[in-house]
C-alpha positions as CSV (number, residue, x, y, z in Angstrom):
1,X,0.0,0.0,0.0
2,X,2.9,2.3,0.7
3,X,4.9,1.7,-2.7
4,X,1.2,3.2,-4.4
5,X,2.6,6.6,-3.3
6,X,6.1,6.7,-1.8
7,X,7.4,6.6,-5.6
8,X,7.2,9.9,-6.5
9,X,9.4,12.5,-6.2
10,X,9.6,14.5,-3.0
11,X,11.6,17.7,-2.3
12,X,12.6,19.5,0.6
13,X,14.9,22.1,1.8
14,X,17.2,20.3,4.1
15,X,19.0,23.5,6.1
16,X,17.3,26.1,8.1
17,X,15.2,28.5,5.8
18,X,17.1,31.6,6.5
19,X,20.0,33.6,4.5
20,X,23.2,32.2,4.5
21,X,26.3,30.9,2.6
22,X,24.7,28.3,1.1
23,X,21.6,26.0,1.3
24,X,20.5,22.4,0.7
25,X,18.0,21.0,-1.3
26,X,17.4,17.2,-1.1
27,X,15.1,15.2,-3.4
28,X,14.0,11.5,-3.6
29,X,12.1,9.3,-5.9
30,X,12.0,7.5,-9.1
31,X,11.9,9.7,-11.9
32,X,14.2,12.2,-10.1
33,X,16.8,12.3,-12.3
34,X,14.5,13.1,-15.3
35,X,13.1,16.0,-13.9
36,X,16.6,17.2,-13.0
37,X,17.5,17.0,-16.7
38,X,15.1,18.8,-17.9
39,X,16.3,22.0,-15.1
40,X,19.4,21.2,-15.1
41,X,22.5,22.1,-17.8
42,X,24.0,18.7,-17.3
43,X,22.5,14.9,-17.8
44,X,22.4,13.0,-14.6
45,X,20.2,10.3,-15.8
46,X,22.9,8.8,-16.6
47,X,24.4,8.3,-13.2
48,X,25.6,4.8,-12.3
49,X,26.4,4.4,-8.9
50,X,27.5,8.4,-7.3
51,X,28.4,11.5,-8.9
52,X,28.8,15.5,-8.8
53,X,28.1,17.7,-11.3
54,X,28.7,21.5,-11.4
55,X,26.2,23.9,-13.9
56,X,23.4,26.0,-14.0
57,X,19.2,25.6,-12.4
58,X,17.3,27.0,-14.9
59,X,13.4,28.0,-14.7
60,X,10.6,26.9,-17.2
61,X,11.6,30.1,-19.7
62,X,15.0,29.1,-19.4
63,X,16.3,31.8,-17.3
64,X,19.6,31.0,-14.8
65,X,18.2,30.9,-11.2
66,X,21.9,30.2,-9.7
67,X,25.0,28.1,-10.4
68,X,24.7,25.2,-7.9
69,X,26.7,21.7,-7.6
70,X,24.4,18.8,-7.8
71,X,24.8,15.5,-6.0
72,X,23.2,12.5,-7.8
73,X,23.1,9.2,-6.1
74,X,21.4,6.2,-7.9
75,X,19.0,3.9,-6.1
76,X,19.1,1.5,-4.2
77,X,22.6,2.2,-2.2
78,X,21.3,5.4,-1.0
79,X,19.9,6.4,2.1
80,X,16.3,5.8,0.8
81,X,16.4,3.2,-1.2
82,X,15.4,5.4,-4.1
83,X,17.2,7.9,-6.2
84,X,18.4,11.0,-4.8
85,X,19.7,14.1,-6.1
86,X,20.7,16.5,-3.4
87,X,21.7,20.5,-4.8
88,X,24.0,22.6,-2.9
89,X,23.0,26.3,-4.2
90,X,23.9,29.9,-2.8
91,X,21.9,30.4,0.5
92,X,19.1,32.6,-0.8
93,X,15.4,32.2,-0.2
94,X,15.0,33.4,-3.2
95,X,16.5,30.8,-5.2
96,X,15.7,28.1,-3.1
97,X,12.4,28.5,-3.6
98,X,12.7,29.5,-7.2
99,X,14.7,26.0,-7.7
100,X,11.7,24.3,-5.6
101,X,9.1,25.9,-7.9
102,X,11.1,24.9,-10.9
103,X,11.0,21.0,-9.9
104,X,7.2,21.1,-8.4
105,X,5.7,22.5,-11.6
106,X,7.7,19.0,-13.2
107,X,5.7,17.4,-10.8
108,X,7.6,16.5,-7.5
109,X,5.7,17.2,-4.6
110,X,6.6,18.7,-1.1
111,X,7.8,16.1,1.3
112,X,6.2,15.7,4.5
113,X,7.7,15.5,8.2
114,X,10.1,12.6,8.2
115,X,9.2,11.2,4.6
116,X,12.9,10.7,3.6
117,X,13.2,8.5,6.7
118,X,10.0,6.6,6.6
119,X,10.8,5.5,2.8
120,X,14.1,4.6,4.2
121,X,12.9,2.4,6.8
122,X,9.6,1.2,4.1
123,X,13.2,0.0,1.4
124,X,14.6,-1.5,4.2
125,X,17.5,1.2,5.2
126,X,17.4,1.5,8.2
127,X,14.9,-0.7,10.8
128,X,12.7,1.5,13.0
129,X,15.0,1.8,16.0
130,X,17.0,3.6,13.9
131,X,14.9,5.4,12.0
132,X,13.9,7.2,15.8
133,X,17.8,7.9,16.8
134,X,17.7,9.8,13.5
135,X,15.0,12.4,15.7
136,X,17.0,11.5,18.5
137,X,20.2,12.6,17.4
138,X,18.8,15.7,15.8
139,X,17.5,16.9,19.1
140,X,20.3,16.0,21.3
141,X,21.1,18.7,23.8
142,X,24.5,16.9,25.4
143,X,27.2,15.0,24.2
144,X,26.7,12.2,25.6
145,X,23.3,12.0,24.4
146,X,24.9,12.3,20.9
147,X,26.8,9.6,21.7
148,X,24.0,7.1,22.9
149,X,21.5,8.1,19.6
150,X,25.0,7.5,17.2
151,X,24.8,3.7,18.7
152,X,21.2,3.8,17.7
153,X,22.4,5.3,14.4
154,X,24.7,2.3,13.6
155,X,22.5,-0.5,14.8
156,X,24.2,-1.3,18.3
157,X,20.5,-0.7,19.7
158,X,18.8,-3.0,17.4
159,X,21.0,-5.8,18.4
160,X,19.9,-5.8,21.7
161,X,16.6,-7.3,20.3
162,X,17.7,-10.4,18.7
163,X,18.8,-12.4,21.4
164,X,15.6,-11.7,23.0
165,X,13.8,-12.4,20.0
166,X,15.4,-15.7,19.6
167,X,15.0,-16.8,22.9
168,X,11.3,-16.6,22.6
169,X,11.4,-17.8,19.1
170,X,13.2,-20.8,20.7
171,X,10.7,-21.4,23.3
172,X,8.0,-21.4,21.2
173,X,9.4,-23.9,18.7
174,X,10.2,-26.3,21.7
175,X,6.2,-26.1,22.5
176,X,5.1,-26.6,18.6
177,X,7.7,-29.5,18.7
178,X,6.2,-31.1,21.3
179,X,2.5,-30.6,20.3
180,X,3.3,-31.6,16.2
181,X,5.8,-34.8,17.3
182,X,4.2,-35.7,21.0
183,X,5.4,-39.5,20.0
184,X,9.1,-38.6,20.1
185,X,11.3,-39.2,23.1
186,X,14.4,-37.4,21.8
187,X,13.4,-34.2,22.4
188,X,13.4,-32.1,25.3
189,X,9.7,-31.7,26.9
190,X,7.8,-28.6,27.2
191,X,6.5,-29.3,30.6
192,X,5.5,-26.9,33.3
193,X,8.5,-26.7,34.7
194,X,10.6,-26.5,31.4
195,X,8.4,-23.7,30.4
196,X,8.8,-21.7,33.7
197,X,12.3,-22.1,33.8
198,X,13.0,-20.8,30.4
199,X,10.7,-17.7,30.6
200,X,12.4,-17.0,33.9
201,X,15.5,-16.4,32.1
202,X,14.1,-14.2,29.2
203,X,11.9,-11.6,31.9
204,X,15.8,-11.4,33.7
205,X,17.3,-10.2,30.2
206,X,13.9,-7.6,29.7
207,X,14.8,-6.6,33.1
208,X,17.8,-5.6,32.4
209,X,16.9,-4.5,29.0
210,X,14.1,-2.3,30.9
211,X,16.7,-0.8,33.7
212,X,19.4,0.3,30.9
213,X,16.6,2.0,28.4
214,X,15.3,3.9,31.9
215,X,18.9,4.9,32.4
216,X,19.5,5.6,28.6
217,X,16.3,7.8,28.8
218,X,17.5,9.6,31.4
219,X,21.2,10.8,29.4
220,X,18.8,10.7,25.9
221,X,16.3,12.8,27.3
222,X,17.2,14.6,30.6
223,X,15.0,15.3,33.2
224,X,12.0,17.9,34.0
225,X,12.9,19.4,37.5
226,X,10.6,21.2,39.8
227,X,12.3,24.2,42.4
228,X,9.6,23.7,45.1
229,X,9.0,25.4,48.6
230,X,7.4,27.9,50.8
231,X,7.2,31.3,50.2
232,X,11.1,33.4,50.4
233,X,13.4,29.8,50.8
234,X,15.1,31.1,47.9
235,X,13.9,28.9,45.0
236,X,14.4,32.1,42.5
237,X,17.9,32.6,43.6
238,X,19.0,29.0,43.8
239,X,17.5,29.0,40.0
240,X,19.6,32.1,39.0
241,X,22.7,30.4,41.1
242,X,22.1,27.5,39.0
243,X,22.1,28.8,35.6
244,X,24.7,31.5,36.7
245,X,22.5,34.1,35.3
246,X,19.9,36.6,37.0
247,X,17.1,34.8,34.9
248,X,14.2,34.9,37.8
249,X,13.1,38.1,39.8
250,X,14.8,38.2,43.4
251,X,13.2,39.6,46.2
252,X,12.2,39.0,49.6
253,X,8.3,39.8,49.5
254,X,6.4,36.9,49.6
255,X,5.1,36.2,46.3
256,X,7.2,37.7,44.2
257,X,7.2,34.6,41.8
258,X,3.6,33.8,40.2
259,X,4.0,31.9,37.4
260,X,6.8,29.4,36.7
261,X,10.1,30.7,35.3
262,X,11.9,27.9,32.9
263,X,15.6,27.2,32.2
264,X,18.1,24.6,31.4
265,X,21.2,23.2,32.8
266,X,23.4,19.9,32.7
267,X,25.2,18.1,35.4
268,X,27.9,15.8,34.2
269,X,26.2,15.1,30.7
270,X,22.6,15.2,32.3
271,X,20.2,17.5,31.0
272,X,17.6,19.5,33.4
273,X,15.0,21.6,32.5
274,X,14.7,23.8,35.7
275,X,11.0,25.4,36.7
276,X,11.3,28.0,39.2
277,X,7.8,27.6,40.9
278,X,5.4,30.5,42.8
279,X,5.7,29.8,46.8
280,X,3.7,26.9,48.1
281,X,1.3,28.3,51.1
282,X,-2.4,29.6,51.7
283,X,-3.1,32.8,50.3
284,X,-6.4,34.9,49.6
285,X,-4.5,36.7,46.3
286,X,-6.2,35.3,43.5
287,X,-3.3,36.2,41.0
288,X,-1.0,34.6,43.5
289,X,-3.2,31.6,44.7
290,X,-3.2,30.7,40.6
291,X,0.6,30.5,40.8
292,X,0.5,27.8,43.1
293,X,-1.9,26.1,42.2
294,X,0.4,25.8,38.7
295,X,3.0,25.2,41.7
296,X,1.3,22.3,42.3
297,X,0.5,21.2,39.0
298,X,4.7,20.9,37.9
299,X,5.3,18.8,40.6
300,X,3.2,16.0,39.6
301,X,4.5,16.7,36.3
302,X,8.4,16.9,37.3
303,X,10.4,14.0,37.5
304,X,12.9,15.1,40.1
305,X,11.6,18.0,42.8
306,X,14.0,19.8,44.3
307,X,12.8,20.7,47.9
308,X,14.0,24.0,49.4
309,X,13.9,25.2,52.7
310,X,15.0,27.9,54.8
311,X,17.3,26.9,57.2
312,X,16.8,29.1,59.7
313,X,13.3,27.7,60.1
314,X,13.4,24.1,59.5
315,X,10.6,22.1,58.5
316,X,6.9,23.3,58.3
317,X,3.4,21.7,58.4
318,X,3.5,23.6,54.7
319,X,6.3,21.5,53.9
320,X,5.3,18.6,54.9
321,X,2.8,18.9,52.2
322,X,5.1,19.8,49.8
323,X,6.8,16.1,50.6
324,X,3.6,14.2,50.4
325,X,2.6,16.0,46.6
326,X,6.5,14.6,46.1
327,X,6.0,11.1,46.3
328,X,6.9,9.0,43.6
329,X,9.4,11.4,42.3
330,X,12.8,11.9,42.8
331,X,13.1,13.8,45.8
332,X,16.3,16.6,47.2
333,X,15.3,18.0,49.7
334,X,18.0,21.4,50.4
335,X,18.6,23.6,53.2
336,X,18.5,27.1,51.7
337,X,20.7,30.2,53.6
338,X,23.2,28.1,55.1
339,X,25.8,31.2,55.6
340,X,22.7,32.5,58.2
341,X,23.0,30.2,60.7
342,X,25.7,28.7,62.8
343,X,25.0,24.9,63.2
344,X,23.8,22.4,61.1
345,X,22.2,19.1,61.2
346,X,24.2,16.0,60.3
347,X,22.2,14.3,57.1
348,X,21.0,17.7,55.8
349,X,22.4,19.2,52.7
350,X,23.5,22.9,53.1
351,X,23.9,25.7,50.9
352,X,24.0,29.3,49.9
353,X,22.1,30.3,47.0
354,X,22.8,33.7,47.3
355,X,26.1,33.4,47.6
356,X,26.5,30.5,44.5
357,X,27.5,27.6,46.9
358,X,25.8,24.7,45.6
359,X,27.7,21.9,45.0
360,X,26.5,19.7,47.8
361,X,23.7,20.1,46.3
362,X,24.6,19.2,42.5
363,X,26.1,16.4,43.9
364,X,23.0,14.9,45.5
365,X,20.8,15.4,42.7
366,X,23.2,13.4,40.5
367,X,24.0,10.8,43.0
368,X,20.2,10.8,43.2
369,X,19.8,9.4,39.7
370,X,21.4,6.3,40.8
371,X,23.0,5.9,37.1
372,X,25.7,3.6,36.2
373,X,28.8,4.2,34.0
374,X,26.9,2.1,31.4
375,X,24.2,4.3,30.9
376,X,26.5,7.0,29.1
377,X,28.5,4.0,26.8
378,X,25.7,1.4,26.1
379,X,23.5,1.1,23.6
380,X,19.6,0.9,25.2
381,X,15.9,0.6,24.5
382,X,15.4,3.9,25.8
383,X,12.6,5.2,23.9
384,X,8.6,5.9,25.4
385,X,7.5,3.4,22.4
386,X,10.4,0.9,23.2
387,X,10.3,0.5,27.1
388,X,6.4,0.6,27.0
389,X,7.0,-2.6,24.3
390,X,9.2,-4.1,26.6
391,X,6.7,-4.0,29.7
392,X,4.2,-5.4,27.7
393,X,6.7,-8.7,26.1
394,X,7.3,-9.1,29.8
395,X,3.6,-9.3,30.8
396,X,2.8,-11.9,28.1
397,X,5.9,-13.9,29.1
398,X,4.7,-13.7,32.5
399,X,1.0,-14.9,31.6
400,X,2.8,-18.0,29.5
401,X,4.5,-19.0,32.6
402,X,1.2,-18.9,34.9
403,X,-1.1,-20.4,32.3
404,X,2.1,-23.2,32.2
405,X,2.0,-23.8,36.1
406,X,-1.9,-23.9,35.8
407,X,-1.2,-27.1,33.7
408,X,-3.3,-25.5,31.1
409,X,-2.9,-27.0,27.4
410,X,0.3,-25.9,26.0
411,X,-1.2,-24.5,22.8
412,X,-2.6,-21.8,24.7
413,X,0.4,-21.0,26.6
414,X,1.5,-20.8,23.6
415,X,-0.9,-18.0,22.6
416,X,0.7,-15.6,24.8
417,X,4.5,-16.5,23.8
418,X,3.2,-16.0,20.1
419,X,2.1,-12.1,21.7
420,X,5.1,-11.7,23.1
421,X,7.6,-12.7,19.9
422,X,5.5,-10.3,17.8
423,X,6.2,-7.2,20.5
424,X,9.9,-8.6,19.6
425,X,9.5,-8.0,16.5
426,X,7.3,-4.8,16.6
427,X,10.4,-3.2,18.2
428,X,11.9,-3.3,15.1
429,X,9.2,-2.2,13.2
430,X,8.6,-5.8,11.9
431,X,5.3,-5.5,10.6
432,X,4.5,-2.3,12.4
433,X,1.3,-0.2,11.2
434,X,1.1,2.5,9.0
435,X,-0.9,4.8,11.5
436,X,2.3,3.6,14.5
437,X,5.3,5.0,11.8
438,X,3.3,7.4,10.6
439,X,2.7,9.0,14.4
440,X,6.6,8.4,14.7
441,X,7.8,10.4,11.8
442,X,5.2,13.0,12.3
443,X,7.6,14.5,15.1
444,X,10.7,14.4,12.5
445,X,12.0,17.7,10.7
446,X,10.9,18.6,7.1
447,X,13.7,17.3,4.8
448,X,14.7,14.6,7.1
C-alpha cells in the first residue's frame, strides 16, 4: 500500500530556511533524475552508482536561477532506497524557492515530516529503532546523548533485540515441537517446569533491558525538575545560582514569583530543565493563589523535585505537604541560607544560593539518579514506544509461565509466547502499522 505513493518524487529544503552561505536542497524518488534533466544544464540520468556535477538551475523560460553543484546518487545504495539528487545552491530564499518551484511545476511534490526517513525504513535502510535515533540525534542537547543516539544510528541498539527475539522464538518452537511430534522421546519436553524455567531467564534479560533503556532515557532525554517550597526559601535565587545568570526576579516579599520561570542546565552530561515555581502556602490573592496552584500542578508533572527550605526555620506543616505531593518522584530535599546560621544538622544538605555555593547540592541530585557508567557507553531501549513494548513482552511472558503452572494445554500457553515474539518484532518495526510509523515520523523535521 505504501509503494502506491512513496514513488514519487519528494523535495525539501534540508537547512534552516534563513539567508546564508549556502543551502541544501534534497530530493527523492523514481523519476528524479528526469526532472533534473530537464532543469538542469547537465544529464544525470545517466548516473551509475554516485556522482557531482557542477552547472546551471534554470526555470521553465530558461532563465539561470543560480549556479549550484548537484549530487546525484542512484538507487538502491542510498539512504532511501530510491534515487536522490541533493543540490547545494547559494543560500538565498529566493532561489531556493525558485529551484523548488522549478521541480514542483515538473511534478515532485513537497515532502512531508520525516518522509525521507519513513521511505528509508519502508526500502529497508534503516529498521525503526533507527529510524527514531535519527530524531533523537537531531534533538540532542549533550554529548553524551549524541553519543547514545550514534549507537542507535549504527545499529548497536537494534542488536539488543535479537537475542531476545530468539530466545522466545526458541521457546515457542520447543512447545510446537512437542505438540506436532508428541510421539518422540528425543526431544526435550515442554512441561511446566521447562516452560517456567525458560521464561524466567528471558523476563531477567527484559529486566535488564528495561533498567538500561530507563537509564539511557534519562542521558537521551534529561530530566523535568521542579524548584519547590514555601514562600522566600530562595527557590528564585537558587535557579539564578544554577544557571549562573539573574534569569528569575529576586526579592524577599512573599510572592514575588507567580507563574513558573523555565531554564536549562546539565550536570555531568545530564540535562535538566529547571522550573522555578510561585511559593507553596495559603493565600487569599487570587493572582497569587493561581501560581501555586500551577505550583502544584509541575510537581506531579516533574520528575525530580528539588525541595527548598529555609534553614533558619526548619521544616513546616506547609512542607510537609510539599513532601507528600513529592512522592513518587525523585526527591532533594535542600537547606537554603546556610551562611545565616551557625550549626547544622548531620544528614542535611546545606547551601548558599545567594552566595553560589551549591555543589552539595549538585552532587545529591546526580547521585540521586542512581545511574551507572553504562548508561552513558551502552546502547539501550530507551525510547517511550520501546520500554512501553518491553513491559508489555514481559507481561505476556509472565502470563505464558502462569497459564504453564496452571497445567493449562500448552497451545494456549502458547498464545501468549506468540504475543510476546510479535512485541519482539514490533520493536523493530517488523510488521509495524502504518498509522504507529506514521505517528513516529510526524515528530521528525521537514527534509529529514
Amino acid at each position: 500500500m505504501y509503494n502506491e505513493y512513496m514513488n514519487n518524487v519528494i523535495i525539501a529544503l534540508a537547512t534552516p530556511p534563513l539567508k546564508g552561505a549556502l543551502a541544501l536542497i534534497r530530493l527523492s524518488g523514481n523519476g528524479v533524475f528526469d526532472i533534473t534533466d530537464q532543469i538542469f544544464s547537465k544529464k544525470v540520468s545517466g548516473t551509475t552508482n554516485r556522482d557531482i556535477y557542477y552547472g546551471s538551475m534554470k526555470d521553465e523560460d530558461g532563465n539561470v536561477i543560480d549556479m549550484v553543484v548537484v549530487y546525484a546518487y542512484k538507487g538502491p545504495n542510498t539512504a532511501t532506497g530510491e534515487d536522490v539528487i541533493e543540490i547545494s545552491c547559494h543560500g538565498s530564499m529566493l532561489i531556493v524557492n525558485q529551484i523548488v518551484e522549478a521541480y514542483l511545476k515538473r511534478g515532485a511534490t513537497y515532502a512531508t515530516r520525516g518522509e525521507f526517513s519513513s521511505r528509508a525504513f519502508y526500502n529497508g535502510k534503516m529498521d525503526l529503532i533507527e529510524a527514531e535515533s535519527v530524531n533523537d540525534l537531531i534533538n540532542a542537547t549533550t554529548i553524551e546523548a549524541k553519543n547514545l543516539n550514534l549507537m542507535s544510528l549504527r545499529g548497536e541498539t537494534s542488536r539488543l533485540v535479537d537475542p531476545l527475539k530468539k530466545s522466545i522464538a526458541d521457546l515457542l518452537s520447543l512447545i510446537e515441537v512437542n505438540i506436532d511430534y508428541p510421539e518422540y522421546d528425543d526431544i526435550e519436553e515442554a512441561n511446566k517446569e521447562t516452560i517456567a524455567h525458560k521464561v524466567d531467564d528471558i523476563r531477567k534479560t527484559i529486566a535488564n533491558l528495561i533498567k538500561g533503556g530507563k537509564e539511557g532515557k534519562i542521558v537521551k532525554e534529561g530530566l523535568n525538575v521542579a524548584i519547590v517550597g514555601e514562600p522566600n526559601v530562595g527557590k528564585s535565587s537558587l535557579l539564578n545560582a544554577l544557571m549562573n545568570e539573574d534569569k528569575a526576579i529576586v526579592s524577599d516579599i512573599p510572592g514575588t514569583t507567580r507563574d513558573v520561570v523555565e531554564g536549562d542546565i546539565a550536570i555531568k552530561g545530564i540535562q535538566l530543565h529547571l522550573l522555578d515555581t510561585a511559593g507553596i502556602r495559603e493565600s487569599d490573592d487570587k493572582i497569587e493563589s493561581l501560581g501555586i496552584a500551577k505550583s502544584e500542578q509541575m510537581i506531579s508533572k516533574a520528575d525530580l523535585v528539588i525541595h527548598v527550605i529555609d534553614a533558619r526555620k526548619g521544616e513546616s506543616d506547609e512542607d510537609l505537604r510539599i513532601k507528600s505531593l513529592s512522592e513518587g518522584k525523585i526527591y532533594v530535599q535542600v537547606f537554603n541560607k546556610a551562611d545565616l546560621i551557625l550549626t547544622k544538622e548531620e544528614g542535611h544538605i546545606y547551601i548558599s544560593a545567594l552566595n553560589k555555593d551549591i555543589k552539595t547540592l549538585l552532587d545529591q541530585v546526580y547521585d540521586e539518579l542512581g545511574l551507572s557508567d553504562d548508561a552513558f557507553k551502552s546502547p539501550s531501549l530507551s525510547s517511550a514506544r520501546q520500554l512501553g513494548l518491553l513491559m508489555k513482552i514481559d507481561q505476556d511472558l509472565l502470563k505464558a509461565k502462569e497459564d504453564a503452572l496452571k497445567e493449562l494445554p500448552i497451545d494456549l500457553v502458547s498464545v501468549s509466547l506468540m504475543s510476546a515474539y510479535n512485541g519482539s518484532r514490533e520493536l523493530l518495526g517488523e510488521g509495524a502499522t502504518m498509522d504507529l510509523t506514521d505517528e513516529i515520523f510526524s515528530r521528525f523535521c521537514v527534509g529529514k
